[in-house]
N, C-alpha and C positions, 0 to 999 in steps of 0.2 A: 213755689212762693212760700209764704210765711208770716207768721202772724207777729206784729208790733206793739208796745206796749201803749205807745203815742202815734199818732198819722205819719207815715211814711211813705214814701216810693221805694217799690224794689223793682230791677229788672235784671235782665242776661243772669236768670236764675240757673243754676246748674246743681241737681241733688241726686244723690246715689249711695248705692250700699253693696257692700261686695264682700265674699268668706276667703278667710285667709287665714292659714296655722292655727285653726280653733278657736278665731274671736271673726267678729263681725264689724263692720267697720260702716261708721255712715258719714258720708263729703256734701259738704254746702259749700256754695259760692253764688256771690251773689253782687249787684251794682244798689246799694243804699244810700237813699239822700232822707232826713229827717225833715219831716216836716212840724214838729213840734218847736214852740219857741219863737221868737222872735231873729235869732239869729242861726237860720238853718241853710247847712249849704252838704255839700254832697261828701260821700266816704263812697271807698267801695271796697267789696271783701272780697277774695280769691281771684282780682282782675290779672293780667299778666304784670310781674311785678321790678321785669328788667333784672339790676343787677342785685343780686338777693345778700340780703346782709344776715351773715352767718351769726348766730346764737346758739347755745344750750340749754335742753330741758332739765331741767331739774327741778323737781319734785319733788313731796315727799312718797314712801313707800305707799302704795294705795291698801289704804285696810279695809280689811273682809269680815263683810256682817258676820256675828255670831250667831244672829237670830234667823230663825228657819225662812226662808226664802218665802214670800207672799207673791201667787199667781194671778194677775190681772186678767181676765175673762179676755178672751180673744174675739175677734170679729165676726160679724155676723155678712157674710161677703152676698153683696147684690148680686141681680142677674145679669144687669149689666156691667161693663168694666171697660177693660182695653184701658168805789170811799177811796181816794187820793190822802198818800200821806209823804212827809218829805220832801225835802224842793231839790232840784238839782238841772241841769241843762241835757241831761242825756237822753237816749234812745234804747231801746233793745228789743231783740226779736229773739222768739221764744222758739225753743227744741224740743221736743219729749225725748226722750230717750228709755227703753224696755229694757231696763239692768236698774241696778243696785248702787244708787250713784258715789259708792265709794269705791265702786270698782273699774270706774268709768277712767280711759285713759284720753284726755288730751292730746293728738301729734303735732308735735311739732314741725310745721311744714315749708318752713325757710328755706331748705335746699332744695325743694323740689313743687314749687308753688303756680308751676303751670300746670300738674299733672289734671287740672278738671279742665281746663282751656285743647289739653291733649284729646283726652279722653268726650271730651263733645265734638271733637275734629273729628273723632274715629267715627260716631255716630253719625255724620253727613260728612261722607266723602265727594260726594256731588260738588258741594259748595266749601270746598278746602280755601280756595282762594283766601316762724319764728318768735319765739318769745321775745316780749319786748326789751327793747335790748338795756344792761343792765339790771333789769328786772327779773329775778329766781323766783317765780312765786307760784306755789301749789299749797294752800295755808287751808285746814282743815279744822273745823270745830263742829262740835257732836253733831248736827244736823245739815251741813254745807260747807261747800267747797269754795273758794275765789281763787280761780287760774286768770293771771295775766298773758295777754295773748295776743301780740300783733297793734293790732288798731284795737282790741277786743278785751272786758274784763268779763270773764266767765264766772257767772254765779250755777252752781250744780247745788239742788238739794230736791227732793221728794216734797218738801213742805211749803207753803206758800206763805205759811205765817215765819217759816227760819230764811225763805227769799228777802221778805220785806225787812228784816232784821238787819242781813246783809247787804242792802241796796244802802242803808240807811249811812253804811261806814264807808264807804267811795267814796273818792272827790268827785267833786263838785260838777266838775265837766263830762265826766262818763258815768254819772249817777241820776238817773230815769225818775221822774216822780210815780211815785207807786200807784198805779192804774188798779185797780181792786176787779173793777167788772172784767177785765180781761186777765190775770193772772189767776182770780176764787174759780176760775172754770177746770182748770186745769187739773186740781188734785182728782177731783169727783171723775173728771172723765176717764184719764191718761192713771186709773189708780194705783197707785205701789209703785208709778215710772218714777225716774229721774228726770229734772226738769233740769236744760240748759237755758239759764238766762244771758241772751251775751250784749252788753252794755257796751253802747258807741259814745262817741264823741260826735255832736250833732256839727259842733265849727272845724272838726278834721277833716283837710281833702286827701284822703290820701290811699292807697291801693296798696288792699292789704291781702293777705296769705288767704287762703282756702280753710275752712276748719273741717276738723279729720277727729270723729269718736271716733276709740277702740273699746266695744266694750261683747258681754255677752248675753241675748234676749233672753235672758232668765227670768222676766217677767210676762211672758208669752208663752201658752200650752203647745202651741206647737210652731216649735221653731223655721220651719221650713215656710213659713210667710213671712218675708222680708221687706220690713217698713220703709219706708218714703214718706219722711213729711211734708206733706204738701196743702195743711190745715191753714185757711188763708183768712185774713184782714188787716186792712192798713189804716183804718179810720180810726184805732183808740176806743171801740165801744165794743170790742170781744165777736169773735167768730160766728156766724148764724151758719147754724147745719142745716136749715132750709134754704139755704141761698144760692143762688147758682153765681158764679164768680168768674172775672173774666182770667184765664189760665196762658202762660207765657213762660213753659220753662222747659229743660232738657230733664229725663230723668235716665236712671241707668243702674243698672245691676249684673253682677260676677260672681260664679261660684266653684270652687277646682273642682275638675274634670267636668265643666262644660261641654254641652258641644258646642261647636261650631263659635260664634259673635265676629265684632271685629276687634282686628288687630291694632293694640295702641301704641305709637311710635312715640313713648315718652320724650323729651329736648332736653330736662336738664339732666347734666351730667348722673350716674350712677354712682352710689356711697357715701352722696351726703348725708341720709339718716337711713338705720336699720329698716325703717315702716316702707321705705321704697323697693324694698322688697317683694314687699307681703298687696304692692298694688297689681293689680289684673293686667294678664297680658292681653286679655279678650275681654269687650264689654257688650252687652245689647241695649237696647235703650231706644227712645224716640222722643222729638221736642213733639211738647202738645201745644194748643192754642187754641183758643175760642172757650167757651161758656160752659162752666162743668160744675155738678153739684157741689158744693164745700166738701172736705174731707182731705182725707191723707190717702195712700196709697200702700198697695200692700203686691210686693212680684211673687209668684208661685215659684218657691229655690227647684222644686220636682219638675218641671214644665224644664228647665234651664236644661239640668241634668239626664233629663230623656232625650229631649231633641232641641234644645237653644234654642224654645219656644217663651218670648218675653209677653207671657202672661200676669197680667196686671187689673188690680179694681180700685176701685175708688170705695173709699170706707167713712162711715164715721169713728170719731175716736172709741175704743173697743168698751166704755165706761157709759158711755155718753148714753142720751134719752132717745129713745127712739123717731125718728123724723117724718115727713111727711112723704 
């Protein structure tokens, strides 16, 4: 699931994170309808998207901090596991991301935008039964990024005071009014991450690409705990990490020289982008459901690598206050 910045619906979540040629890589997809506004009808992200309309990324070169690397405190893993400002008509649902958000890449996922519809086939075999087009945009100023993207304007920055900066210059239709009690949480908890703001159009119907970071957990002490976020609310009044939350998604993780997973029979065609490479030919994974404390998720990459054991816990964010 995932956390909004106004009341929404999300459902047929699918989220995962998998190692590939020395970056990591983390996929959302998801069915979002906005319930903020007065004229809210349904969008959805990484649904199956038919016949895929070919674009190119282009970016600019991603620049790398100067400044020595800041390590965000890592997780304290349980025993258990397994002020509004600005007007606008949008929506958005928030990402942390453990990297340095100027080094965060964007994929562009136009040619190949069933592979999380693939890749949750693979996980129940039982029950098998693009940038937007025109639009070049990876525009960076000192403290934030805005990538256009699909259905999606992607706001990337560390700061919550250079987010609300950048919400502020969108149109009008995929510009969120700035929720304070749910974005001020975030620097404090998720500290020194990169924050993915990704801004909908609440009156678009329309079935959009999968989003796909490339980046590296440079802000995590040890990297072999592989994030999943799955920090959830939909009501506009910020996440409670005491709360137990009803849970409805597929999660999944990949890492070379696994053992064992299953096999994913990607559909579309091979070489429409480079990054269709670097996806997993094996995934492990399981859809969860029912009642589970708030939190994100974190897969043991070492459990993968011994024996393709999908060891997983549920965390609070690695900053945050310690809960009940």
């Amino acid at each position: 699931m995932c956390v909004s910045l106004h009341p929404a619906k999300f459902s047929g979540t699918i989220v995962g994170t998998f190692d590939a040629a020395g970056f990591r890589y983390l996929a959302y997809s998801n069915v979002a309808a906005s319930l903020a506004g007065p004229a809210s009808t349904a969008s959805t992200a990484g649904t199956r998207s038919g016949a895929a309309t070919r674009s190119r990324l282009r970016s600019l070169p991603a620049a790398r901090s100067i400044a020595p690397r800041r390590t965000a405190s890592d997780w304290d893993v349980p025993a258990e596991g397994g002020g509004d400002s600005g007007a606008g008509n949008g929506n958005a649902l928030i990402l942390p991301i453990p990297d340095d958000f100027r080094n965060i890449d964007v994929i562009d996922t136009t040619a190949f935008g069933d592979f999380v519809s693939d890749i949750q086939r693979a996980l129940t075999p039982i029950t098998r039964g693009r940038l937007r087009r025109g639009a070049a945009v990876d525009s960076m100023a000192k403290n934030v990024r805005i990538i256009e993207f699909d259905i999606y304007t992607i706001v990337i920055s560390p700061s919550a005071e250079a987010i609300e900066k950048a919400l502020a210059k969108l149109p009008a239709n995929r510009r969120p009014v700035l929720n304070a009690k749910v974005l001020s949480k975030y620097t404090p908890w998720y500290r020194g991450w990169a924050l993915a703001v990704c801004c909908f159009d609440n009156r678009e119907a329309k079935r959009g690409k999968p989003l796909l970071f490339k980046y590296k957990p440079s802000k995590q002490k040890d990297a072999s705990k592989m994030f999943i976020p799955t920090l959830d609310d939909h009501s506009g009044n910020g996440p409670d990490l005491n709360e137990q939350v009803d849970v409805d998604h597929t999660i999944f993780a990949a890492a070379p020289g696994m053992v064992g997973g299953h096999a994913v029979a990607y559909t579309n065609p091979a070489g429409g982008h480079a990054a269709q490479r670097d996806l997993p030919a094996a995934v492990v994974g399981e859809t969860l459901t029912g009642k589970y404390k708030n939190g994100d998720i974190i897969v043991d990459r070492n459990a993968l690598l011994r024996d393709g054991t999908f060891k997983w816990h549920r965390v609070s964010p690695p900053d945050a206050p310690k809960t009940r």
